[in-house]
N, C-alpha and C positions, 0 to 999 in steps of 0.2 A: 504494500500500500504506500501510494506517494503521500507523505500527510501536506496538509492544508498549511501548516507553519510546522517548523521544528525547532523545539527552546533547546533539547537535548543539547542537539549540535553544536549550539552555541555557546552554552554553558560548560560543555566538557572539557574544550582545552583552556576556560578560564577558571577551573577546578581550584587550583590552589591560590589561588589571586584570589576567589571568593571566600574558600575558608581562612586566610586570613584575616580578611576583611570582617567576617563575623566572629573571629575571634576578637579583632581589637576593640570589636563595637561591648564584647559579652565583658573582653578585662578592663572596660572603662566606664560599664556602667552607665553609657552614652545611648539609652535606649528609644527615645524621646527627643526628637531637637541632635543638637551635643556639637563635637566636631567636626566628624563627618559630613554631617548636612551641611556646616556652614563653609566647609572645602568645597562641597560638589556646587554649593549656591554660587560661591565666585569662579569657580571653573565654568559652569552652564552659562550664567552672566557674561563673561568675558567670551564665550562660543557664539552665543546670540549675537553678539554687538550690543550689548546694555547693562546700567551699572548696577543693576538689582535681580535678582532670582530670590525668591520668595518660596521656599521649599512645601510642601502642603501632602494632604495625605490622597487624592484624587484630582485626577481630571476635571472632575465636576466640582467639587470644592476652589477649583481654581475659577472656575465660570462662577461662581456663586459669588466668590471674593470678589472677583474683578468689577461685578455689578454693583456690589452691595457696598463698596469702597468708593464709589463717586456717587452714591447717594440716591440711585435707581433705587425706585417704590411704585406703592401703589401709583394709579392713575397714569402710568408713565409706559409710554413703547418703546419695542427694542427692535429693529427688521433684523430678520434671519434666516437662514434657506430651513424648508421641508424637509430638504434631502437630506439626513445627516442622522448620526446617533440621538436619540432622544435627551442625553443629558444637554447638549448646547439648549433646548428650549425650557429644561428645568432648574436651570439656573435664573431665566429671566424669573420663571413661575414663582420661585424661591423668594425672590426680591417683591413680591406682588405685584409686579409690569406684567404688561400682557404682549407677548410673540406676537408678531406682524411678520406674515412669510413672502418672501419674493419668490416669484421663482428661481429656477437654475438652468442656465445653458444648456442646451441643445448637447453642443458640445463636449462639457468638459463633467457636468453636473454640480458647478461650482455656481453659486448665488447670480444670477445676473444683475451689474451696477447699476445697468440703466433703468428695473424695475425699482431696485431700491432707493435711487433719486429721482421716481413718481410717488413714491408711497410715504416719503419725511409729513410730516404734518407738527403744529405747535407740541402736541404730545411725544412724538417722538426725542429720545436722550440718548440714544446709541445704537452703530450696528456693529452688529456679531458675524462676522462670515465665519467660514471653515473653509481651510485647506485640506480638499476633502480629496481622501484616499494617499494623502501627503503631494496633492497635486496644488500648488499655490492659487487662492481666490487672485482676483484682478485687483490686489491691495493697493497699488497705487492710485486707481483711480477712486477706488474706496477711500483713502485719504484724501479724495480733493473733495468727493461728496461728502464726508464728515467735516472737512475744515470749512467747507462752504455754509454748510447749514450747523455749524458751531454746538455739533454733535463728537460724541467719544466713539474712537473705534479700538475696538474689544475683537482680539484676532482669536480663531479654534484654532490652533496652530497644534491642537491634542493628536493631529497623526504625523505632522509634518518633523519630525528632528532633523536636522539638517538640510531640507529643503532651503532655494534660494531663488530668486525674484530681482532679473534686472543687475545680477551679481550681490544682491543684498542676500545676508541670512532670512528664514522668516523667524521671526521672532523678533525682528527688529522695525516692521509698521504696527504705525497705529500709537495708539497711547498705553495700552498695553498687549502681551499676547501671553495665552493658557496654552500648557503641556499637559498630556496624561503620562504618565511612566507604566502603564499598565503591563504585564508582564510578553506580552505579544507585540506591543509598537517597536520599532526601532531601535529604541531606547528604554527598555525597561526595567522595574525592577523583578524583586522578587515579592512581591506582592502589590501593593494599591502603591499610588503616589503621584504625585502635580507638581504644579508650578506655574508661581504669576511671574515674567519678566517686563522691568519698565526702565524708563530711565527717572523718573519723576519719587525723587528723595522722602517729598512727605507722605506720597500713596505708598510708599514699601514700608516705612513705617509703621501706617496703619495697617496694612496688611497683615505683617508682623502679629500687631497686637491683637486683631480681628481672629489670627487661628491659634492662637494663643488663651482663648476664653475672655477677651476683652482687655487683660491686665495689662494695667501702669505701676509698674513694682509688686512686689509680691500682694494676692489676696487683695488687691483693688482695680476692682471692673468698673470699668467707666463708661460704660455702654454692654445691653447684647452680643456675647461673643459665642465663639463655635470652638470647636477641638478639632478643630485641620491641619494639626499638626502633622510633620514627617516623622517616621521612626526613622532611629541612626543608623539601621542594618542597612535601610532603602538609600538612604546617603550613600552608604559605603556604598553598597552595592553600583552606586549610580556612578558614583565616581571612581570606580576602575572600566566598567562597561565604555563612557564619553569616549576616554582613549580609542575604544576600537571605531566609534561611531560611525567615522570617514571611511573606512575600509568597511564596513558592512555595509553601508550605503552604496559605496562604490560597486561591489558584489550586485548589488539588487539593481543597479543600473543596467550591468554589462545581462545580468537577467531577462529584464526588461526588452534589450535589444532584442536578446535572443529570442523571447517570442513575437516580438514582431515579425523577424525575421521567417520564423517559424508559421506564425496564422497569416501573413499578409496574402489577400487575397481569398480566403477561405469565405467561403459562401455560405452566408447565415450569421457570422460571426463581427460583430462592429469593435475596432480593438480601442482602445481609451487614446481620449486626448490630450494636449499637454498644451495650459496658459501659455501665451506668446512670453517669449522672456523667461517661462519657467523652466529649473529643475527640480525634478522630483524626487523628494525620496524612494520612492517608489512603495512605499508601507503596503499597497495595495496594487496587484495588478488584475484591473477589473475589465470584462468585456461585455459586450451585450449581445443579449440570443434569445430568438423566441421558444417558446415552450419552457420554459427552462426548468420546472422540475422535472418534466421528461430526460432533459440533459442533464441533468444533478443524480438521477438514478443509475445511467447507463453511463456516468465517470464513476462514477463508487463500485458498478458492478467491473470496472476493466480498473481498479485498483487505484482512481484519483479522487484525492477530496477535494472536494470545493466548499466554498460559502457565500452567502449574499449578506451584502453592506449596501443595503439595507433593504429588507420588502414593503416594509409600510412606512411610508410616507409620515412625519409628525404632526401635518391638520389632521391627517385621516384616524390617530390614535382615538381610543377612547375616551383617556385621561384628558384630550383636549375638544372633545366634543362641543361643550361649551364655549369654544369662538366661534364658531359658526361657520365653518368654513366643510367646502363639501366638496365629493369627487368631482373631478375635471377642474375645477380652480385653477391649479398647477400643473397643467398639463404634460408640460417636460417633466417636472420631480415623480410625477408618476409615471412616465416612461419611462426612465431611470427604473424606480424603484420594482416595477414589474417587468425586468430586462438584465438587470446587472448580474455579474454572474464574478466573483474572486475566483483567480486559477491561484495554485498555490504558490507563494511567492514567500522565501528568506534567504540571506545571505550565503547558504552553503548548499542551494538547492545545482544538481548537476545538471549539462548538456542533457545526459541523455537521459532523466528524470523529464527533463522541458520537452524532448521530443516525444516521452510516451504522453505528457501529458496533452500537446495538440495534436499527438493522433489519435488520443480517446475524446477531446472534444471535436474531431473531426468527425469520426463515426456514429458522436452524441448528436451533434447537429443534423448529419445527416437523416439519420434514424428519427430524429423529429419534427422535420420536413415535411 
């Protein structure tokens, strides 16, 4: 069986780098917070392009902070794409703002600008794109639409590590940009973990105190706080992982070629696209095909896993029934969303792992024709 990701791989020949690393964290009592994290925080910082990395203990904790840190609340919108993992909209929900969904490209499945610079109105306080699949949103012209209309932009940069835009890192538009460390991204740890990066002194700050349970000095909360904190282990862990970062990435590039190389032409098969100016991580290498759990049966039965990022669409959710927003609205994020198909994609995935895998999406697609 080819699997869908493989951590094994990847963690085996950093075996002894990580039990170190969990030894130093277990002889320091550094369980919580400590040194670690604040080593991996100026190392991430300084990778991003910015002078704050703000350690946390989720992806979504980092969306929650980043909102709730400029003062988003009730009565107040946030635009943000459909297409994407459900936490970017429950961040806004968190905050009690209510999500305003653009659509997304045709193309890329990434937020389209130009619907988002229809949709600003006096309510509006900030948009959220995602750099979805670690593919970069159109963040520069999303900076000119937030600077214009004197709105915060608030980057999901949660798949993108090392991704870069125009030769900039992403993590470095916008006012700020959220990571997830989740143990599958790029960059993971070994279990949950975030991060807000910015350049802006007094929001890191607060942030600081915000996943800290409020406090200013020991046992005095000065407002509503959360426990978003990072454990040290995640630190560590993070911070020998960064080192490889560039060369796993690099892997997942020359990957990426190879199925192009691989599916181009393939009939039935729409292979992904890439922002002008961007590089991608490549966190995800997503295609589109019709039928597709026909074609999700007949890769699993010829020995490939696959996944979808994402089936359901976030108006079409349950939990957000209550904006009012119905099928067809979004008519691209729902093409997306009943179309995408992840082939399995990580840093040690072989040639000829990638050629069984587009010859059983070759025979999938066929057969579901």
């Amino acid at each position: 069986m080819i699997p869908f990701v493989d951590l094994r791989a990847i963690h085996q020949p950093l075996y002894s780098e990580l039990v170190e690393a969990f030894t130093g964290v277990l002889d320091g009592n550094a369980f919580v917070l400590g040194p670690a994290v604040e080593q991996f925080e100026r190392s991430f910082a300084a990778y991003v392009g910015r002078k704050h990395c703000v350690g946390l203990n989720s992806g979504t904790s980092a969306l929650h902070l980043a909102l709730k840190s400029y003062g988003i609340g009730p009565g107040d919108e946030v635009i943000t794409t459909p297409h994407t993992f459900v936490a970017t909209a429950w961040a806004i929900s968190y905050c009690g703002a209510r999500p305003v969904f653009a659509d997304v490209e045709a193309s890329t499945g990434n937020i389209n600008s130009e619907q988002v610079r229809a949709l600003v109105t006096p309510r509006t306080k900030a948009i959220l794109p995602v750099d979805l699949y670690g593919n970069p949103a159109a963040l520069t012209v999303l900076e000119e639409v937030a600077a214009t209309n004197g709105l915060r932009l608030i980057d999901d940069a949660c798949q993108a590590h090392g991704s870069r835009l125009s030769g900039r890192p992403v993590g470095s538009f916008g006012d700020v940009a959220c990571f997830s460390f989740y143990p599958a991204k790029n960059l993971g740890a070994v279990g949950e973990g975030g991060a807000v990066v910015t350049d802006d002194d007094a929001l890191a700050d607060r942030l600081r105190m915000l996943r800290d349970h409020a406090q200013v000095g020991r046992h005095n909360h000065v407002e509503i706080g959360f426990n978003y904190r990072m454990e040290g282990v995640q630190g560590a862990v993070l911070g020998i992982k960064l080192h490889y970062l560039d060369s796993w990435n690099s892997a997942r590039s020359h990957a990426a070629a190879r199925y192009f190389e691989l599916l181009s032409g393939l009939e039935g098969v729409r292979l992904p696209s890439v922002t002008p100016g961007g590089e991608p991580n490549w966190h995800l290498f997503v295609v589109r095909v019709a039928s597709r759990e026909r074609v999700i049966r007949s890769m699993q039965e010829m020995g490939v896993q696959t996944a979808v990022h994402y089936p359901v669409p976030v108006h079409l959710q349950p939990a957000y029934a209550h904006l009012g927003y119905r099928k067809g609205d979004f008519p691209e994020a729902e093409a997306f969303a009943s179309s995408c198909l992840s082939l399995p994609m990580f840093p040690t995935i072989t040639e000829g792992d990638q050629v069984r895998v587009a010859k059983s999406l070759a025979v999938a697609v066929g057969g579901a024709a």
